[in-house]
C-alpha positions in Angstrom: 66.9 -6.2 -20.5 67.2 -7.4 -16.9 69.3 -10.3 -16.0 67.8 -13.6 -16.1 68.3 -13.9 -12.1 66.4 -10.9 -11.7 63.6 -11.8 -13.8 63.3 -15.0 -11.9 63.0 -13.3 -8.1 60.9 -10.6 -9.5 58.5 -13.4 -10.8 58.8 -15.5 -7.5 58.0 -12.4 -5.2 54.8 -11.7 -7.4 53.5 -15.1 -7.5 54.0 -15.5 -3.4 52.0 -11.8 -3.3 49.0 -13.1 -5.5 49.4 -16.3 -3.5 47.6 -14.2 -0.4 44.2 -15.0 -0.7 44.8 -18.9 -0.9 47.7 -18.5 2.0 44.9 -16.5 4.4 42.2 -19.1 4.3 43.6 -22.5 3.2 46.6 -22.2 5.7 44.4 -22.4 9.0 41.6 -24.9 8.2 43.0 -28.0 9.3 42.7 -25.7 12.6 39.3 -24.1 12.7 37.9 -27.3 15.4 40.8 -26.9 17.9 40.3 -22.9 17.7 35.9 -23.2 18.0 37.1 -25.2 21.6 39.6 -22.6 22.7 37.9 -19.4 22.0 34.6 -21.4 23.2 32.4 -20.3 20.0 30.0 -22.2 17.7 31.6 -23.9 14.5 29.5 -21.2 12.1 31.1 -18.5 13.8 34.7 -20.0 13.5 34.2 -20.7 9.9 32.6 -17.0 9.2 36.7 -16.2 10.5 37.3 -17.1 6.4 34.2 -15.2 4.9 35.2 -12.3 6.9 38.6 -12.7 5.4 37.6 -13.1 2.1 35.4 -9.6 2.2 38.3 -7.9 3.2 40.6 -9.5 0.5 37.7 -8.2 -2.1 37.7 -4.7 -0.7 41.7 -4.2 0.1 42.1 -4.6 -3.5 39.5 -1.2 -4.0 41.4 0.8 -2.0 45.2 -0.4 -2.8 44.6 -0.4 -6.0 43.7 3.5 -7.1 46.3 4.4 -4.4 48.9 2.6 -5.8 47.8 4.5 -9.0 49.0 8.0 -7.1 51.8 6.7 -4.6 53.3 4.5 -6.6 53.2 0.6 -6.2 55.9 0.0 -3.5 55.0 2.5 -0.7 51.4 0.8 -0.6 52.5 -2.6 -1.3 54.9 -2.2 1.5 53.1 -1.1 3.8 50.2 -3.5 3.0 52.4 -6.3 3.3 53.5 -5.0 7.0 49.5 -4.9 8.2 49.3 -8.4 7.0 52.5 -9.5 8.9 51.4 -7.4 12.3 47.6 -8.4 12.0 48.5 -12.2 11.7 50.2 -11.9 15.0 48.3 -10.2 16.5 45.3 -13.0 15.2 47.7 -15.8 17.0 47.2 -13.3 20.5 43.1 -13.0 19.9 41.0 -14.3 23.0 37.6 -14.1 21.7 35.9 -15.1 18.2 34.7 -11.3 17.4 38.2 -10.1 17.7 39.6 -12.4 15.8 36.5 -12.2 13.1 37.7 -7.8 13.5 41.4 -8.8 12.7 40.4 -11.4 9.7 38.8 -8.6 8.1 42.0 -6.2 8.6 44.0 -9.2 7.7 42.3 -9.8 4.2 41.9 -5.7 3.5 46.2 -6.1 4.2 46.3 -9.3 1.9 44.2 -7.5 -0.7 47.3 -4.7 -1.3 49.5 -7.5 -2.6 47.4 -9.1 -4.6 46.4 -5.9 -6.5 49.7 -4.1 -7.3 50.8 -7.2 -8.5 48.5 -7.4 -11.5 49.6 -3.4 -11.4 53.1 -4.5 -11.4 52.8 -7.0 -14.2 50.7 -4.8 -16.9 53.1 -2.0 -16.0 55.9 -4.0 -17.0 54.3 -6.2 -19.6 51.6 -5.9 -22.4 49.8 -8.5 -24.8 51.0 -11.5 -24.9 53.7 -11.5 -22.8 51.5 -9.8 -19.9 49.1 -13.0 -20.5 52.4 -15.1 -20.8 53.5 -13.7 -17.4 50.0 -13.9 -15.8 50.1 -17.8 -16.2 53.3 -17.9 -14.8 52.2 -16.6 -11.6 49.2 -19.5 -11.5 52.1 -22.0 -10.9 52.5 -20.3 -7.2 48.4 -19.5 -7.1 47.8 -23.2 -8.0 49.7 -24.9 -5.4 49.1 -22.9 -2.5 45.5 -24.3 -1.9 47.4 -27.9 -2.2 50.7 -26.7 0.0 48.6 -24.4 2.4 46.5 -27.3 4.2 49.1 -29.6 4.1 51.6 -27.2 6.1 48.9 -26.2 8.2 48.4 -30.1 9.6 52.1 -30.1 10.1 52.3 -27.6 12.4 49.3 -28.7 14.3 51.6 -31.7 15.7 53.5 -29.1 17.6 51.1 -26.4 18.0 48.0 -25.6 18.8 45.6 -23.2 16.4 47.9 -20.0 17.2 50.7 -21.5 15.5 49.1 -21.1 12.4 48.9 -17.5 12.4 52.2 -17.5 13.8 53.3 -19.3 10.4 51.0 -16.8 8.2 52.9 -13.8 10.1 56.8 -15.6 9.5 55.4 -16.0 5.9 54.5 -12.4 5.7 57.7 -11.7 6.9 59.6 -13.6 4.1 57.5 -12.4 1.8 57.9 -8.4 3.2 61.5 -9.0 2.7 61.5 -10.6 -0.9 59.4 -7.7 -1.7 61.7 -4.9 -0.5 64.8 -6.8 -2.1 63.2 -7.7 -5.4 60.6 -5.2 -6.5 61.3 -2.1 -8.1 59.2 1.0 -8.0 57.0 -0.3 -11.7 55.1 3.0 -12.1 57.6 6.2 -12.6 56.2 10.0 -11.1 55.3 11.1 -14.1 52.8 8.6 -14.8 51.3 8.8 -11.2 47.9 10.7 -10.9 47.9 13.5 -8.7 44.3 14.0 -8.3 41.8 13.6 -5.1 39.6 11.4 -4.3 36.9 12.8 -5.8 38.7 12.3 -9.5 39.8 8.8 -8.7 35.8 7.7 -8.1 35.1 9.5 -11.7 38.0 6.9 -12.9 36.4 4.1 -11.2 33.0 5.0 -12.5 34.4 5.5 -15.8 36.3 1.5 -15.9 32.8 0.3 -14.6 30.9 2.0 -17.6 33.5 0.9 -20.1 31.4 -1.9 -22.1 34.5 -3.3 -22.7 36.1 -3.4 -19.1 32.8 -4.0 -17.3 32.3 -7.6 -20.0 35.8 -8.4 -18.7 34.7 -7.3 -14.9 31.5 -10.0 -15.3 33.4 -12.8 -16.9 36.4 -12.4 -13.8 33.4 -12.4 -11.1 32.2 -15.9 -12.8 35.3 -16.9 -13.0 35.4 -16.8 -9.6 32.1 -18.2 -8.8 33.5 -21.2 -11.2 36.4 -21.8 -9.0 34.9 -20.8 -5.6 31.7 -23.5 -6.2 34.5 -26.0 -6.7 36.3 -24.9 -3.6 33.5 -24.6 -1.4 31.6 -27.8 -2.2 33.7 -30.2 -3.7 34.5 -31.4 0.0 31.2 -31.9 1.0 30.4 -33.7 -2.0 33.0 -36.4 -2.4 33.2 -37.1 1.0 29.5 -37.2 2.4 27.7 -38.4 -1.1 30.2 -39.8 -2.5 32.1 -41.8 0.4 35.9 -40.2 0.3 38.0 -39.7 3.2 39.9 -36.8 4.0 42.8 -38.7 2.6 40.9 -39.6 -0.2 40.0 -35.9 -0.6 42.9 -34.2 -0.4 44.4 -36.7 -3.3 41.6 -35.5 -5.6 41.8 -31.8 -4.5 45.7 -31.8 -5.1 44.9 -33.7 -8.4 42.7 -31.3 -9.4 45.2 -28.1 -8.6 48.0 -29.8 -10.8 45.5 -29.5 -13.3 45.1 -26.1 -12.3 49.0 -25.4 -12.6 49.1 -27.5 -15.9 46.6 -25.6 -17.9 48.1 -22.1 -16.8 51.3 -23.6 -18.0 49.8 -24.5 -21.2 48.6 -21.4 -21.7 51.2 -19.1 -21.0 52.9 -21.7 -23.6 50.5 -21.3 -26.3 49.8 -17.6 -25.7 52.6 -16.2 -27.2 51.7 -18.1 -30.9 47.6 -17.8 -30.4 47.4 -14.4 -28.6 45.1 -14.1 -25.4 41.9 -13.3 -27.2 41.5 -16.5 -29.1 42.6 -18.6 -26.0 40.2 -17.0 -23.8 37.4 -18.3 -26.1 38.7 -21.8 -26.4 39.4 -21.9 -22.8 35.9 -21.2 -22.0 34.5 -23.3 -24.6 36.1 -25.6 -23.1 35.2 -25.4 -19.8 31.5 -25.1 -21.0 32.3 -29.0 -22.7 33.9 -30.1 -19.6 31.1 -28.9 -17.4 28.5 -30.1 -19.5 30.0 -33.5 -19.1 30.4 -33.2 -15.5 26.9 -32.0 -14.7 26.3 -35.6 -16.9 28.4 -37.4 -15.0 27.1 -36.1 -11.3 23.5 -37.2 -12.4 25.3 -40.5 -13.1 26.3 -40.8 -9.6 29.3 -43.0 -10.5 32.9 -41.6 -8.9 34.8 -41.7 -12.0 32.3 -40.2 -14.0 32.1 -37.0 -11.7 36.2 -37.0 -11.4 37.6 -37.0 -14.8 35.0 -34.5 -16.5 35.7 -32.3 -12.8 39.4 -32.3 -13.4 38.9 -31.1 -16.9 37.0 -28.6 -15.4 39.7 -27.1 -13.3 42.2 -27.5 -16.0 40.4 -25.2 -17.6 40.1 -22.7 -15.1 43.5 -22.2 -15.2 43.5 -20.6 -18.3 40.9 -18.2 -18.0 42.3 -15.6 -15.5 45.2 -14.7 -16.8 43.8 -13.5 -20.6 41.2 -12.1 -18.9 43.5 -10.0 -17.1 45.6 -9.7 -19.7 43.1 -8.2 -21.8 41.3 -6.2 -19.4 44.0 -3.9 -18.1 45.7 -3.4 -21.4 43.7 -0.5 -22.6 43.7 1.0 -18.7 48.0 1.1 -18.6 47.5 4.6 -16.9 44.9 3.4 -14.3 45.9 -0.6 -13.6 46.0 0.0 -10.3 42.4 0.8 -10.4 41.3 -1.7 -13.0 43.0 -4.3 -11.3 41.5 -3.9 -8.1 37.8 -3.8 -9.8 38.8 -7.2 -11.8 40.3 -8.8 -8.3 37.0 -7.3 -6.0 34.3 -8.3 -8.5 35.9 -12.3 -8.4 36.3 -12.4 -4.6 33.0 -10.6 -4.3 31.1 -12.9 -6.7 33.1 -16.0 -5.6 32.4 -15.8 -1.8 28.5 -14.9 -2.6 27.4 -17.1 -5.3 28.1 -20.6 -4.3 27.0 -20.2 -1.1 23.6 -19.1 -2.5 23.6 -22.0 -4.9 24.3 -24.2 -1.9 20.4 -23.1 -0.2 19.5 -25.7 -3.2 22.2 -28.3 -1.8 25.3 -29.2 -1.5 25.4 -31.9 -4.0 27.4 -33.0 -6.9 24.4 -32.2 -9.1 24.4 -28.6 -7.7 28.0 -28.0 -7.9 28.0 -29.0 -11.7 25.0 -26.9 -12.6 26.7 -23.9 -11.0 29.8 -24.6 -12.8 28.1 -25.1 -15.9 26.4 -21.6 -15.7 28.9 -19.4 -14.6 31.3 -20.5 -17.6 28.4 -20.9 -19.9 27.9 -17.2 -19.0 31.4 -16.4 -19.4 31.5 -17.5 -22.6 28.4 -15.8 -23.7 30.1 -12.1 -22.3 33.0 -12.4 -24.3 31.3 -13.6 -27.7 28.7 -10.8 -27.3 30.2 -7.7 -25.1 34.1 -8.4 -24.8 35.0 -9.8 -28.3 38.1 -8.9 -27.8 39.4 -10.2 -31.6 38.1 -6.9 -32.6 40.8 -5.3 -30.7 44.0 -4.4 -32.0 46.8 -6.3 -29.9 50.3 -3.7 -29.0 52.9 -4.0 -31.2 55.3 -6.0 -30.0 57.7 -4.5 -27.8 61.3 -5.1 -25.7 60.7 -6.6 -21.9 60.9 -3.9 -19.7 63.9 -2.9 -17.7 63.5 -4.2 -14.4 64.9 -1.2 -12.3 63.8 1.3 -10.0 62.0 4.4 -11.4 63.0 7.0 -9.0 65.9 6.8 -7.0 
């Protein structure tokens, strides 16, 4: 049993590594005008500096993942973590938009490593329950980041110019390297690497993708992530330009909304340990099917109250989801999490960045933001009640927390 201390720095440096993708593209928005003036480029092509990002976040986690599954998880964690660190300065030293858009995309394939081995990390120490428990643990650090990130980015914007933010991402990197190398033990032992080539490791990807099972779990994590990325990408545009906000006025909602986020995580990795991830994965989308029922209600309403409450519910909800999904997903793949992991991490950023965008060609309205909400969890919750059903799957026996120590020497 590890000591309590241990426990708590091993948790912390896994929440700040899943924390990447929030950290990459909240961080430096308050700073995306002052850098369209420097590097003389067109507002569209500043803000494609976050898709760009967000692709590579998506595809890092495809390739760290199944290598992770034959190195090990700190060699490529570590070294993934270093690319992040050296490509955010070097993003603070870019003089032209389609460098920076080159070193975005190497930044988010870096960013991607951490996120991925630490899913690997947690099913390799956890299982069940306790793997869901853990899961929701790490939302705490994933929910504030969006809320923190902005915030610290305006701050530094009195004393620097756009440069200084990658500057900060780089130090952050840094502290995070550091925590990582101190803190996180080598999860996956020698014996349970796999030696094979490449060649093998696509047949393991192909065989996760045509698992009915996995590829139900795969589809609800993609519109999970559509759920949250229509929310992310069009709340600001709705309740400031139809609905009147400021920015103040918006970033009280939007950090509302994330303690939400945080509190519903928290709930369930309270709850999870006496209901079991299956059943709160159904009621957590049944939920967020209520919620976003009423909200899609309340935006043809028009009324501000009546989009914000049923909107927060929403997101409450939200926080729930991901971590029994995971949970669930990568418990029958303990050989391969690596793998699994990356195709449940690539298949939300990938449907997350692509979806509500599309939705937007319809508008960006409060109406529209609802209805995509409403059918990416109404189509969550149809997966797991038709494909997933993951009640019909045996849960692990109980077993002792891992040892947190090294595996090799």
């Amino acid at each position: 049993m590890a000591h309590p201390r241990t426990r708590r720095s091993l948790y912390l440096v896994l929440g700040a590594l899943t924390a990447f993708g929030p950290l990459s593209t909240d961080l430096y928005l308050p700073g995306l005008p002052d850098m369209a003036r420097v590097l003389g480029t067109s507002p569209s092509l500043a803000q494609a500096t976050m898709a760009t990002c967000l692709v590579g976040l998506a595809l890092g986690q495809l390739v760290a993942g199944p290598l992770s599954d034959r190195l090990g998880r700190r060699r490529p964690l570590l070294a993934g973590v270093a690319l992040f660190v050296l490509t955010s300065a070097l993003c603070a030293l870019a003089t032209s938009v389609w460098l920076l858009l080159a070193l975005r995309f190497v930044q988010g394939l870096a960013g991607g490593a951490g996120i991925v081995i630490a899913r690997a990390v947690v099913r390799d120490l956890f299982e069940g329950r306790r793997a869901a428990q853990v899961f929701s643990q790490l939302m705490l650090v994933f929910g504030l980041a969006p809320v923190v990130a902005p915030v610290v980015g305006g701050q530094i914007l009195r004393f620097a110019d756009w440069r200084g933010l990658f500057v900060a991402l780089a130090v952050i990197g840094a502290l995070i390297l550091l925590g990582s190398r101190a803190a996180l033990p080598e999860t996956l032992p020698p014996a349970a690497r796999h030696t094979t080539g490449s060649r093998a490791q696509l047949r393991q990807l192909g065989g996760l993708v045509t698992d009915r099972t996995f590829a139900g779990h795969m589809a609800v994590s993609g519109l999970h992530g559509a759920t949250l990325f229509a929310y992310i990408s069009m709340s600001s545009f709705v309740l400031q330009e139809e609905y009147g906000l400021g920015p103040q006025g918006f970033s009280l909602v939007f950090a509302a909304n994330a303690v939400g986020l945080v509190l519903g995580a928290q709930l369930n990795g309270a709850l999870v340990m006496r209901l079991g991830p299956a059943r709160l994965l159904v009621v957590a989308l049944a939920a967020i099917v209520t919620a976003a029922a009423a909200l899609v209600a309340g935006a043809l309403t028009g009324h501000l109250a009546a989009l914000l409450v049923p909107l927060f519910l929403v997101v409450t909800c939200v926080g729930g989801i991901g971590a029994n999904n995971t949970a669930l997903a990568l418990g029958p793949h303990a050989s391969s999490a690596g793998s699994a992991a990356a195709l449940l991490g690539m298949t939300s950023f990938g449907v997350g960045a692509v979806l509500p965008p599309v939705a937007s060609l319809l508008g960006t309205t409060g109406t529209v933001m609802a209805a995509t909400m409403l059918t990416t969890s109404a189509l969550s919750l149809a997966l797991v009640l038709t494909v997933v059903r993951p009640w019909r799957r045996p849960e692990p026996a109980a077993v002792p927390e891992a040892v947190l120590s090294p595996a090799t020497p």
